[in-house]
N, C-alpha and C positions, 0 to 999 in steps of 0.2 A: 647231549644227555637230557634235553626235554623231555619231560612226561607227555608222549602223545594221547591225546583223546579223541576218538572217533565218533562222529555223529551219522547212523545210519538207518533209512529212511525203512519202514517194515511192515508189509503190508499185516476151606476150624475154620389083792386084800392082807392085810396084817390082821397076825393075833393082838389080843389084850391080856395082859399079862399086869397084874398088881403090883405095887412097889413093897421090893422087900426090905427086910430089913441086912444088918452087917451080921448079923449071929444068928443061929442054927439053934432051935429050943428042941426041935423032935426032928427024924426020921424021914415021915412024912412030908414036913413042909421043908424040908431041907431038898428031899427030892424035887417037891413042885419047883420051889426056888429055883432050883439048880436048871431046869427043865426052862423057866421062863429065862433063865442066864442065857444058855445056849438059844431061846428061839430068838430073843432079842439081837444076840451077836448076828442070827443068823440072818435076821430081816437088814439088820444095818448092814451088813455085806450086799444083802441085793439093794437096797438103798444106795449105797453106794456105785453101784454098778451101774444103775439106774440113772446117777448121775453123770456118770464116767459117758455113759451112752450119750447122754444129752450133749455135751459139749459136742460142736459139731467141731470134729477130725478134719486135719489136713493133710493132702497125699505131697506135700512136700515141706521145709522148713526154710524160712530165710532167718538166717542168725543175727541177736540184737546187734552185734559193728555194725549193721548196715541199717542201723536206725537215722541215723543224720543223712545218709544216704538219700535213701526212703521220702524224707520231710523237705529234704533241696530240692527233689525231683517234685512234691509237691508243692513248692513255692515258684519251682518253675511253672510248672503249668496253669500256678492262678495267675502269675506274672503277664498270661499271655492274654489275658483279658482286659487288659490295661490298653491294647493297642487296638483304639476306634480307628487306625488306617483299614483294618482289615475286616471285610464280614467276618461275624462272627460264626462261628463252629458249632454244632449241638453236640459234635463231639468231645470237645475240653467238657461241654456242662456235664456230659453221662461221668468222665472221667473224674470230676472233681465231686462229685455226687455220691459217687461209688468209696472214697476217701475215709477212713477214719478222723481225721478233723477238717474242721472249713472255716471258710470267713462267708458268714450267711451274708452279711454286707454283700461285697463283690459279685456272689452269687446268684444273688437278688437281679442287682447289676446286669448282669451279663444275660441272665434270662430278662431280663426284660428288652436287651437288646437286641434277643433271639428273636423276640416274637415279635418287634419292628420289622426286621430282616425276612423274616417266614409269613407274615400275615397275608402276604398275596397267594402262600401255594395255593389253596382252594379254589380258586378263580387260572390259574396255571393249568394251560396245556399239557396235558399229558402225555404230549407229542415233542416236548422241548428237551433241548439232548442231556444226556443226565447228569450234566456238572451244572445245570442251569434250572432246578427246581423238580427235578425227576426223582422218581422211585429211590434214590438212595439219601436224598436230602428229605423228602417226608417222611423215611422212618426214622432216621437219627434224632429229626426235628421231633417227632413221638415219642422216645427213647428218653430225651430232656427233657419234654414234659413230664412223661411218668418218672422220671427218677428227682424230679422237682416239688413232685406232691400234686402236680394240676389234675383237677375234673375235666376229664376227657367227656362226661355226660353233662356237655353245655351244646347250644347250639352251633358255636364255634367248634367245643372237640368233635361235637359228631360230623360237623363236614370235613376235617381233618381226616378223618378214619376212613370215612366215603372214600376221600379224593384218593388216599395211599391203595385201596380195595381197590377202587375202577384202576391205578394205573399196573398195578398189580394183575388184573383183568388181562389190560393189552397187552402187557408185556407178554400172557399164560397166550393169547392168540396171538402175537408174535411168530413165540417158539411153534404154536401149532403151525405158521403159514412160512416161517423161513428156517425152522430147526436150531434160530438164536432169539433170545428176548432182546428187547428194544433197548436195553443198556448192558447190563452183563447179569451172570448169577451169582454173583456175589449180592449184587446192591436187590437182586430179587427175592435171596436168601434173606437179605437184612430188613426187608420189608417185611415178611412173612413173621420173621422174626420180633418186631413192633409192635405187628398187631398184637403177636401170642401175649407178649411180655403187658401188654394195657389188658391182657385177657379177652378181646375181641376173637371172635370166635374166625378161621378162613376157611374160602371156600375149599371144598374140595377137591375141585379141578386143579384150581392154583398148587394146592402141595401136592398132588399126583406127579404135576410136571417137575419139578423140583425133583421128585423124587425121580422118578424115569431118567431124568439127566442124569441123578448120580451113578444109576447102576449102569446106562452107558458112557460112564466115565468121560461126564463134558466138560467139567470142572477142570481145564487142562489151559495153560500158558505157554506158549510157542511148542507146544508138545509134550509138555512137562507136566505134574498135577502141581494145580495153584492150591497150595496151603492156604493162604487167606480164605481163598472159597470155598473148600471143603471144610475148614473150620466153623466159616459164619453158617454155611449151612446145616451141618452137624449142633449148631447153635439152638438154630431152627427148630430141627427136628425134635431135638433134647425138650425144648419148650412143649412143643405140642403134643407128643408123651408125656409129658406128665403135666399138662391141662386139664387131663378127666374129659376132655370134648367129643371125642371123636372115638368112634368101632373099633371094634376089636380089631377086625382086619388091618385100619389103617393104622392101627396103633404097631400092629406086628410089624408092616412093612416100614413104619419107621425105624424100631428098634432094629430092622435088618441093617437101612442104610448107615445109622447109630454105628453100628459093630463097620460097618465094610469104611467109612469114614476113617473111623480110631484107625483101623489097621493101616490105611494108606497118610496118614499121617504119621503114625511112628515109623513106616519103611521112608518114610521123608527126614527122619532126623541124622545126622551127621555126625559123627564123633567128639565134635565139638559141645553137641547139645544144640546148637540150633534146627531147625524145623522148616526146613526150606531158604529162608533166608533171614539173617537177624530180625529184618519187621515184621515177616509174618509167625515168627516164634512165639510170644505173643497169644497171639488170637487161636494156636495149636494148644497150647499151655489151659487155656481158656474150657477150651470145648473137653481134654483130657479132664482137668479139671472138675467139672461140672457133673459128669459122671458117678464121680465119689469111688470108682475103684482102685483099690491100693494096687493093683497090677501096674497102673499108671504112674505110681508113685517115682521112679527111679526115671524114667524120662522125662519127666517135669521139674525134676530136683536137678538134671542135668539142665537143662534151658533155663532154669531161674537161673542156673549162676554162671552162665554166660549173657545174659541177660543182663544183670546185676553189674558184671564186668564188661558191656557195653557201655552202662551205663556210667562208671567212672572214667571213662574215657573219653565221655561228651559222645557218645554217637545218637543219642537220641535229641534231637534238638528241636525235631517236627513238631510243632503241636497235635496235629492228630496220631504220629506213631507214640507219643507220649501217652497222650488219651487213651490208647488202646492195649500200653504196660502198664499202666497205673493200677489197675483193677488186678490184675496179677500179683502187683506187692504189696496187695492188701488182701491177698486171697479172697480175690470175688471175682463173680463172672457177668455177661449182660444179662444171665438170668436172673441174677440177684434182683436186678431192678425190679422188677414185680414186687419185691420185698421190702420196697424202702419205704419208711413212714413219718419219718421228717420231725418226730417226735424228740426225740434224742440226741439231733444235732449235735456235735464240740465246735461251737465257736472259740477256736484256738489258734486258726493261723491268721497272722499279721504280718505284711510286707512291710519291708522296709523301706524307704527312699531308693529310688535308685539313677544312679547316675551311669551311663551309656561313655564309654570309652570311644576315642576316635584317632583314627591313625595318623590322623595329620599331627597331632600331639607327639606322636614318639618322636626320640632323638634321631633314629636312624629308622628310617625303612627298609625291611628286606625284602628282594624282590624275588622273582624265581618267575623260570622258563616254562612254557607251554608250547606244545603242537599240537593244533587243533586241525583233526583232517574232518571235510564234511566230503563222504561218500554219496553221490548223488542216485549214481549207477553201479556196475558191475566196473564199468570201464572209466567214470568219470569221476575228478575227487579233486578238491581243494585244500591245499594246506597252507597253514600260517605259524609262524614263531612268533608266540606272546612274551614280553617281556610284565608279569602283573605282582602285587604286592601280595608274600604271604598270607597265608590261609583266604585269598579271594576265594569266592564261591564260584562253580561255576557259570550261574548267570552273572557274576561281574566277568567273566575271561567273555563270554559270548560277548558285551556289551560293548567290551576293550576292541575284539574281533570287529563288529560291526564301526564300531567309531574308526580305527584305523584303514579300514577296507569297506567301505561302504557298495561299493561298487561288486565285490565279489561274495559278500558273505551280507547278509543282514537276518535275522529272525525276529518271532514273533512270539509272544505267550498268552497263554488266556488263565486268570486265576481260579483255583479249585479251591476246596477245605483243605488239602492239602498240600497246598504252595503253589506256586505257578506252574502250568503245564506248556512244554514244548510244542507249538501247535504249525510254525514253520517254519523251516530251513531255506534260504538260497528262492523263496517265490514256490517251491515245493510245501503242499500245505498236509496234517496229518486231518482224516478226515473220519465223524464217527461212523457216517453210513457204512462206510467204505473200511473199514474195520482196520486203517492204516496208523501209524504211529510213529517218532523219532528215537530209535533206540541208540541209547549212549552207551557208549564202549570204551574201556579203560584200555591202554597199547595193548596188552596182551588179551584184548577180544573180551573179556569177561564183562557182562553189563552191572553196568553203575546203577546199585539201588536206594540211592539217597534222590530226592526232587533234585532240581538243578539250582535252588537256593540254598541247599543243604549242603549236596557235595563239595569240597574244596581238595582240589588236588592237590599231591604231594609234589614236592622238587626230584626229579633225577629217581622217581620211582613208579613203576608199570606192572603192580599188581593188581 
């Protein structure tokens, strides 16, 4: 009754009007009166309206119970900043930026551990594979600055802007010379999007191509449309519409891809309210969002609250898929960032101590069974019966696998902003030229979309 998992290898003007008195001496002035009564009522109603208009509307509601909710989730997220084992993220900083309260402390903190971390892109290859300084790590790394408050008009921001432009560049002669950019369109969309959001003006070629991908529908995952990147793209395009930058022309054939975007992201939502898959729900919520159309309103009211109800359940534990809900439960989006002004801060959140549980402490350990099969081939495949300690993550069961079986099974990871990535199996390496990958599969086939530090399998269940 082991839960099998299979590892297998794969290649989003007023009047003025006198003051009267309470009594009425004549006719006449009882008429004027009456006359200034009614214009006054009638200007405070459009006053009123006026105001009613100003408040900016939201096309969904999350109700105050899910305020402690809400504030957990953002104590996780600054929690994750506390740990110097790990590069730092420019994606916790957009996420904890975008926040209704912060600890400017930490934040401080954490941006300045950022730009330890980033100081070399400028001097980076723009040939280095993209989990190692490429096109989707300089615009985040932009993303943090601008939502930090930094002058990008320093000699440092402007080679910053350069470097994210030229790699943006080759990526746009990539697509021209192999029909894919040099990382994916997601992290090209998120570039483009960087620059908008600092107001940096792009070229035109760069968002032609972008756009041309979308209307032949490249945006696409083992044959599927990728929500993420029709999101982040739609992101994009949203920005550069209403930049004021650019022609009429490009401006129409944005708002076309705009519309054909939304449509193929709500034919992607699912009964449930999710939008592809719980993580990239999210970044669909985002782009719907940002729009301000109430037509949107009933599909994103569904998604917040499965969303929401992911969320008490611990399914969000990634720091970067947290970074990327965050902004959701405070209705905002990455456009907002252009808007942030640092002025206003609520220095209000404080962590508490925290003390890290560990399972050698408990009285009893529960263990539970795994079968782990690594499909090599069509005809070739390895299995093992793990014997590992509940809730292990799946990199602990690979770990248990290799220590006990060294000889038949060993792997490999390589770290990303998003947790460790599966990079070999068995001496079988996943490669980015080569556009190969290890995709994980729960018994009954379905892929596991949590990283591999994330997932923990269940006991005696193969959903």
């Amino acid at each position: 009754d082991a839960l099998p998992i299979s590892l297998r290898e794969n290649k989003v003007r007023t009047p003025i009007c006198a003051p009267w008195s309470s009594a009425c001496t004549s006719g006449e002035v009882c008429r004027v009166q009456q006359s200034c009564r009614n214009m006054a009522s009638l200007w405070l109603g459009w006053t009123a309206l006026v105001l009613f208009l100003a408040v900016p509307a939201n096309l969904y509601e999350i109700p105050e119970t899910n305020a402690k909710l809400i504030r957990s989730l953002n104590l996780k997220l600054l929690r994750t900043t506390e740990d110097v084992s790990e590069k730092p993220n420019p994606s916790v900083l957009v996420g904890l930026r975008l926040s209704k309260e912060h600890n400017l402390e930490k934040e401080r903190q954490y941006l300045q551990r950022l730009k330890l971390a980033y100081q070399t892109i400028p001097s980076r290859s723009v040939e280095e594979p993209a989990d190692e300084g490429g096109t989707g790590h300089s615009a985040l790394y932009l993303l943090a600055l601008r939502a930090s408050c930094e002058d990008l008009d320093t000699p440092e921001g402007r080679k910053l802007v350069t470097h994210l432009k030229q790699q943006l560049h080759d990526e746009k002669e990539q697509i021209a010379d192999t029909g894919k950019p040099l990382s994916n369109y997601y992290q090209y969309s998120l570039g483009i999007l960087a620059l908008c959001v600092n107001h940096k003006k792009v070229d035109d070629h760069v968002i032609q191509k972008l756009l041309h991908a979308e209307v032949k529908n490249k945006f696409t995952l083992k044959g599927e449309t990728s929500v993420d990147t029709e999101a982040m793209a739609g992101l994009a395009f949203l920005c550069l519409k209403n930049s004021g930058l650019y022609k009429s022309e490009l401006t129409e054939k944005l708002q076309e891809s705009i519309d054909h975007i939304q449509v193929k992201i709500l034919q992607s939502q699912e009964a449930s309210g999710v939008f592809g898959n719980i993580y990239s729900t999210a970044l669909a919520v985002q782009v719907l969002a940002a729009t301000k159309d109430d037509v949107y309103s009933n599909a994103c009211s569904k998604a917040v609250n499965i969303l929401l109800q992911n969320v008490r359940q611990g399914n969000f534990r990634n720091p970067m898929m947290m970074s990327q809900l965050f902004p959701v439960l405070q209705h905002k989006t990455y456009l907002d960032i252009s808007m942030i002004d640092c002025k206003h801060d609520t220095d209000t959140l404080t962590l508490k101590s925290h003390t890290s549980g560990s399972r050698a402490g408990s009285v009893q350990e529960e263990n539970i069974s795994i079968k782990l099969i690594v499909k090599l081939s069509s005809d070739l495949e390895h299995s093992m019966l793990l014997r590992v300690p509940k809730d292990s993550s799946l990199l602990e069961v690979l770990t248990e696998a290799q220590r006990q079986d060294p000889e038949h099974f060993s792997f490999e990871t390589k770290a990303t902003l998003s947790g460790p990535y599966l990079t070999e199996v068995a001496g079988r390496k996943a490669t980015h030229t080569e556009r190969t990958y290890w995709q994980l599969l729960r018994g009954s086939g379905t892929s596991i979309m949590e990283g591999i530090a994330d997932y923990s399998p269940k006991d005696r269940k193969s959903t």
